[in-house]
PADOPA-24868 format. One record per residue (C-alpha): residue number from 1; residue in three letters; chain; z, y negated, x negated. Coordinates in nm, 2 decimals, decimal comma. Layout:
PADOPA-24868
+-----+-----+-------+--------+--------+--------+
:   n : res : chain :      z :      y :      x :
+-----+-----+-------+--------+--------+--------+
: NUM : ALA :     A :      Z :      Y :      X :
...
+-----+-----+-------+--------+--------+--------+
***
This chain:
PADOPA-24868
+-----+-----+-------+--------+--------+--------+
:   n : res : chain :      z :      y :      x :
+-----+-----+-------+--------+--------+--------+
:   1 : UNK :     A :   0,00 :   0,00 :   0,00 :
:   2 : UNK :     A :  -0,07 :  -0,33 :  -0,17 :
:   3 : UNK :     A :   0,11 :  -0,71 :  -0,05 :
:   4 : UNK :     A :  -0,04 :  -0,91 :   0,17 :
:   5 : UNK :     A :  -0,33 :  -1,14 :   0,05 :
:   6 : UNK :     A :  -0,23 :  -1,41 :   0,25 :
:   7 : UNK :     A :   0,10 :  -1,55 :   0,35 :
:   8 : UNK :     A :   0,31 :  -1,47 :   0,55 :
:   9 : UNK :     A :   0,43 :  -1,21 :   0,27 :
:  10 : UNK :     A :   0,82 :  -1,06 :   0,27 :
:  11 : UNK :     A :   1,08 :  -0,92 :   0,02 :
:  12 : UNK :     A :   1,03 :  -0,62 :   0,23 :
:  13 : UNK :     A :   0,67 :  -0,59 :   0,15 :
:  14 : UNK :     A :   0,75 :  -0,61 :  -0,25 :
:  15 : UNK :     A :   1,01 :  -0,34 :  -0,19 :
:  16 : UNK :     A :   0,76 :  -0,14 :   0,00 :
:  17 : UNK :     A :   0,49 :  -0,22 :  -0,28 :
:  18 : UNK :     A :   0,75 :  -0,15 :  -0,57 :
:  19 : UNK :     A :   0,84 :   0,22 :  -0,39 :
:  20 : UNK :     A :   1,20 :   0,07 :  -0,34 :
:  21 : UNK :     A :   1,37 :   0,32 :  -0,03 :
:  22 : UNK :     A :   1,69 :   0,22 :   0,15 :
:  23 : UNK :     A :   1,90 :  -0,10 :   0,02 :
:  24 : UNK :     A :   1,80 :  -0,05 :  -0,29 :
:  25 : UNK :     A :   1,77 :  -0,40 :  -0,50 :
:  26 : UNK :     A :   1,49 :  -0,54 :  -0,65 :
:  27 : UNK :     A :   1,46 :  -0,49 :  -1,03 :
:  28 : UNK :     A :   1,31 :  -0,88 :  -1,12 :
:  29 : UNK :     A :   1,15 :  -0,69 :  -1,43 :
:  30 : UNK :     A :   0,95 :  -0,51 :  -1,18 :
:  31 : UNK :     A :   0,86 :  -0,77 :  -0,94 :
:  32 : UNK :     A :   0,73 :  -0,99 :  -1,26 :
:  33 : UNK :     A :   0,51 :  -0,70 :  -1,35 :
:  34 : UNK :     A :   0,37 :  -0,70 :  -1,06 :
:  35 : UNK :     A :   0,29 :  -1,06 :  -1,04 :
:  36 : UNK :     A :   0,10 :  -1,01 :  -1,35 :
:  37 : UNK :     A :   0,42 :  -1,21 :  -1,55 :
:  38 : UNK :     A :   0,54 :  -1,20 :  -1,88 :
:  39 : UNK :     A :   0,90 :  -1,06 :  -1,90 :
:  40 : UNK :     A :   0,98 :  -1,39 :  -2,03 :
:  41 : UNK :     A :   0,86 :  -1,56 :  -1,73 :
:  42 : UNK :     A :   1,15 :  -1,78 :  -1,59 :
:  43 : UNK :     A :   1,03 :  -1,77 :  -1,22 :
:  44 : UNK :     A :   0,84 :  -1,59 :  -0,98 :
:  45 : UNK :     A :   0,67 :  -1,75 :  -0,67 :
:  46 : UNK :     A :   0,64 :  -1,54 :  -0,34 :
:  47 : UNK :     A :   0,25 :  -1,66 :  -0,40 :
:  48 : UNK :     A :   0,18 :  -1,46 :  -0,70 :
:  49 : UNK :     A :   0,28 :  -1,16 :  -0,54 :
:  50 : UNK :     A :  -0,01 :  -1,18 :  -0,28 :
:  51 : UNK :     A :  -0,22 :  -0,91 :  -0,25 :
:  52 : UNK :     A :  -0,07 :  -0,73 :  -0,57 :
:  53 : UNK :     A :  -0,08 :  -0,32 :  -0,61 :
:  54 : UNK :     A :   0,14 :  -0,15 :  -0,83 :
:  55 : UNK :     A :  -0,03 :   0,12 :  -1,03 :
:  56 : UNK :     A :   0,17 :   0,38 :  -1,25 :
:  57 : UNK :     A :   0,39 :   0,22 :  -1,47 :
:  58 : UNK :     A :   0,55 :   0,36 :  -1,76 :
:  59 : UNK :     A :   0,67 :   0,31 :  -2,14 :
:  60 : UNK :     A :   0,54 :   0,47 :  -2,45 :
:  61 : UNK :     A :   0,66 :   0,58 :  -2,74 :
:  62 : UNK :     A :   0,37 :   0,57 :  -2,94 :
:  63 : UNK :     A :   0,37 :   0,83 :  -3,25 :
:  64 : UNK :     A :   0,14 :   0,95 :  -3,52 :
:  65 : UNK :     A :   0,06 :   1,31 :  -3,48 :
:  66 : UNK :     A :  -0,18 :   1,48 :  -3,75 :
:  67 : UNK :     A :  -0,47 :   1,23 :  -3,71 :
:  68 : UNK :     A :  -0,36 :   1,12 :  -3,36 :
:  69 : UNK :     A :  -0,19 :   0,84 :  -3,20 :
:  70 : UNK :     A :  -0,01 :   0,82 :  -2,88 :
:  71 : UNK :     A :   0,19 :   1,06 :  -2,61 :
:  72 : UNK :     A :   0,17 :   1,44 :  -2,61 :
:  73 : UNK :     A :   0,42 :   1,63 :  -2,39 :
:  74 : UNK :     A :   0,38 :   1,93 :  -2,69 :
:  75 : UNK :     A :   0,48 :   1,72 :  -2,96 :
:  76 : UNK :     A :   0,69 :   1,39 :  -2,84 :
:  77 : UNK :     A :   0,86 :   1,52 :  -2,54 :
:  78 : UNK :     A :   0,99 :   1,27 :  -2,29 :
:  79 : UNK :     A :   0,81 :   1,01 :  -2,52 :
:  80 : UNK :     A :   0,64 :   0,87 :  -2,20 :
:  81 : UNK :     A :   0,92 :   0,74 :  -1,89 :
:  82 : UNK :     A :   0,79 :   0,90 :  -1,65 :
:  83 : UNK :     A :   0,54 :   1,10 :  -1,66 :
:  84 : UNK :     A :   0,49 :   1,17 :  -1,32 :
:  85 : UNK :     A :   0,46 :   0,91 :  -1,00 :
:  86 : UNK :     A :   0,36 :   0,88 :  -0,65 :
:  87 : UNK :     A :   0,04 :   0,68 :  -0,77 :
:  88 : UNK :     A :  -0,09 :   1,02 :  -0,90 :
:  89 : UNK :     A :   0,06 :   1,23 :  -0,63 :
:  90 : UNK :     A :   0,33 :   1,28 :  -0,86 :
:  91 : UNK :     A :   0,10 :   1,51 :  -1,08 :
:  92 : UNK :     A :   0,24 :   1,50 :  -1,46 :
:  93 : UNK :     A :   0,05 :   1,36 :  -1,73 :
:  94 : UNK :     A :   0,07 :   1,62 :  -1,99 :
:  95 : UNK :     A :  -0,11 :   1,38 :  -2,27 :
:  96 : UNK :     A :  -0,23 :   1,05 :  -2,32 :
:  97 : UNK :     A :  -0,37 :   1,01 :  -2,70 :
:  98 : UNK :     A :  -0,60 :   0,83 :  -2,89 :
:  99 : UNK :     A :  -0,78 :   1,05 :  -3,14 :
: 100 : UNK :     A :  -1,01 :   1,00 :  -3,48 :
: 101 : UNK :     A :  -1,27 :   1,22 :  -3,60 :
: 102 : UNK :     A :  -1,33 :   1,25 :  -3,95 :
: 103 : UNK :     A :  -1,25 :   0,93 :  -4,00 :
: 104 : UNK :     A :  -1,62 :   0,84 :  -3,82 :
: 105 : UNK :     A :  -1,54 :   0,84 :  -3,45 :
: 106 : UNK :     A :  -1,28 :   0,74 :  -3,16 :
: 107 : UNK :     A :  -1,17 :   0,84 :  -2,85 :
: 108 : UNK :     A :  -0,88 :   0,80 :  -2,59 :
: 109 : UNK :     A :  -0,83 :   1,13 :  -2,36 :
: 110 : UNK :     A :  -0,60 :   1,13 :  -2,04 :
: 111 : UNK :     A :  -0,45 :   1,50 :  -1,94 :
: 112 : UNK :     A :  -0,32 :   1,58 :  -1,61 :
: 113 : UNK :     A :  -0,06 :   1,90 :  -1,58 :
: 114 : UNK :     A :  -0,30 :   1,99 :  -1,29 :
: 115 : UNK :     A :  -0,54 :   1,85 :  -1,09 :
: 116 : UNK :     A :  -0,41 :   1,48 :  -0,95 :
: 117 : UNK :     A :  -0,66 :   1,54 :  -0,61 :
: 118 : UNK :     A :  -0,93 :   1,21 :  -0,73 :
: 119 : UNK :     A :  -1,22 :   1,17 :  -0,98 :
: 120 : UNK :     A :  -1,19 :   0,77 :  -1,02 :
: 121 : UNK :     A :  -1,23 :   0,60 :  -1,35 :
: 122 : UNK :     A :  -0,87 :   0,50 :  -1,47 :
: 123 : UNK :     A :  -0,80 :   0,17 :  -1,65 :
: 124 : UNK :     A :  -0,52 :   0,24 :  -1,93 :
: 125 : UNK :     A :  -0,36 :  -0,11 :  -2,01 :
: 126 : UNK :     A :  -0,17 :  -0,10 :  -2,31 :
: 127 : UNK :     A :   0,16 :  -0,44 :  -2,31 :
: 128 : UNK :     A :   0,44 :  -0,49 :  -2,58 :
: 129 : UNK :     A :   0,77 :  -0,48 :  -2,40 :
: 130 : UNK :     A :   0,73 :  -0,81 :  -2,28 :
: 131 : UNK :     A :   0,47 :  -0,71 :  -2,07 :
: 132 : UNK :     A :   0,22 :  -0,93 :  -2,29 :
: 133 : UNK :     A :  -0,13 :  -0,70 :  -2,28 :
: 134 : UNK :     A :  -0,25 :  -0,56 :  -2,62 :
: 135 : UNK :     A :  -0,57 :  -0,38 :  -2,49 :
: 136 : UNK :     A :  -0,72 :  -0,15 :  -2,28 :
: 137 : UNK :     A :  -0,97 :   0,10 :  -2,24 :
: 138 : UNK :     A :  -1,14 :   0,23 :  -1,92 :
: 139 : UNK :     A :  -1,11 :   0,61 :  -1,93 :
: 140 : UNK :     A :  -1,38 :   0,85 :  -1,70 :
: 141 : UNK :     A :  -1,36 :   1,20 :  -1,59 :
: 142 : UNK :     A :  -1,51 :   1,49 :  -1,75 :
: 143 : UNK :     A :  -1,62 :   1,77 :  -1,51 :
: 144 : UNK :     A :  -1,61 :   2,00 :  -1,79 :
: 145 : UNK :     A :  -1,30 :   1,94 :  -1,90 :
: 146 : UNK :     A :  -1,13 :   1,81 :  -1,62 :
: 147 : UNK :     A :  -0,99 :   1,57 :  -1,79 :
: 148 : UNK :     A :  -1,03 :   1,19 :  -1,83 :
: 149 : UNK :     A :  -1,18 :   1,02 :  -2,17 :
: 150 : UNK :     A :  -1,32 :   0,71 :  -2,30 :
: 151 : UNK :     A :  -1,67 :   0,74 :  -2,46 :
: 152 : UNK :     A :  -1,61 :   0,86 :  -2,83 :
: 153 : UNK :     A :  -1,77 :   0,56 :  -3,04 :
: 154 : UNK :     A :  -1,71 :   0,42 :  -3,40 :
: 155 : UNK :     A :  -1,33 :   0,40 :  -3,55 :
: 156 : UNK :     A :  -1,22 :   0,07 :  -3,47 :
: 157 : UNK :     A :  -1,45 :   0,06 :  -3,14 :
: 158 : UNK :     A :  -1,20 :  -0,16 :  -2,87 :
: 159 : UNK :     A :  -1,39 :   0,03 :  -2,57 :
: 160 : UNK :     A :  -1,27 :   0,39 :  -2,71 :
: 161 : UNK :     A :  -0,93 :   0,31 :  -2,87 :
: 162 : UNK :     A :  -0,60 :   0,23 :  -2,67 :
: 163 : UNK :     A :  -0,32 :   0,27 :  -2,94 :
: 164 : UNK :     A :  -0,38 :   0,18 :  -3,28 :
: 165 : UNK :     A :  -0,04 :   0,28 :  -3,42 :
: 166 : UNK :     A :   0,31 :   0,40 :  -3,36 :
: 167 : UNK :     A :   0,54 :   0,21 :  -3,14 :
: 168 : UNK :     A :   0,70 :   0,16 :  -2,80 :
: 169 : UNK :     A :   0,50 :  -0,02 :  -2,56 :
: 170 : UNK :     A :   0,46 :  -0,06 :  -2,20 :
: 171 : UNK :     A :   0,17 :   0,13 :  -1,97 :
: 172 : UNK :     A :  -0,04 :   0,06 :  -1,68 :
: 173 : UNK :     A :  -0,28 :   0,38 :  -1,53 :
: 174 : UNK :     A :  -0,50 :   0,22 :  -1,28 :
: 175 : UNK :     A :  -0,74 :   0,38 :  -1,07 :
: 176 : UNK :     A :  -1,06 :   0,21 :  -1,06 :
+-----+-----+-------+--------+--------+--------+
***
């Protein structure tokens, strides 16, 4: 369900959009990110949250494996907080890594548990922990794999690579 576009827009429809059930309280980390607002932002206005969707969010520990950067459930377990959500039908990513080959080529690759239930392109938005975006690479589905991947292209290519190093970083999934 995404906010309203146009007033009038509620607190109830941000808790509804942020998945908040019952009385819950509204984390104002979370309602900035889905303005689209820095962490350091000092204010949120019931305007920016018009007609705002909030993806799959999650953090990242980003670490070098081999000659891979990023998450792997085999190798950096509970490096990625969570790894399941609603937004995927609660499916768990099993890996989310950048990878080189031979030093030549790039590539990002997205890995589902099972199958999530869509074939959509997915946006991966890489943010420091401010919520300040670093990049982000648009990630498509392989029928032979099953499996979502960016197109593998030169080292250093910005359309194939999403981390770049270790680290811990925030993460948006977006279905396109």
């Amino acid at each position: 369900m995404t906010t309203p576009a146009a007033p009038p827009i509620s607190i109830q429809n941000i808790s509804a959009e942020l998945r908040i059930v019952g009385s819950g309280q509204l984390n104002y980390d979370h309602v900035k990110r889905l303005a689209g607002l820095s962490r350091l932002a000092t204010g949120v206005s019931l305007s920016q949250l018009l007609g705002k969707t909030r993806p799959y969010w999650a953090g990242v520990d980003a670490a070098v494996s081999g000659n891979s950067i990023g998450y792997s459930a085999s190798s950096l377990v509970g490096a990625l907080f969570p790894s399941t959500d609603v937004y995927f039908g609660n499916v768990q990513i099993r890996q989310l890594m950048t990878t080189t080959y031979g030093g030549a080529t790039v590539q990002t690759g997205l890995v589902f548990a099972s199958d999530p239930g869509f074939r959509n392109d997915v946006k991966a938005r890489l943010l420091d922990e401010d919520f300040g975006f670093i990049r982000e690479v648009t990630l498509t589905y392989s029928a032979s794999t099953g499996n979502w991947f960016t197109p593998e292209l030169a080292v250093g290519s910005a359309a194939a690579t999403l981390f770049t190093g270790a680290g811990s970083f925030e993460l948006d999934l977006i279905k396109l």
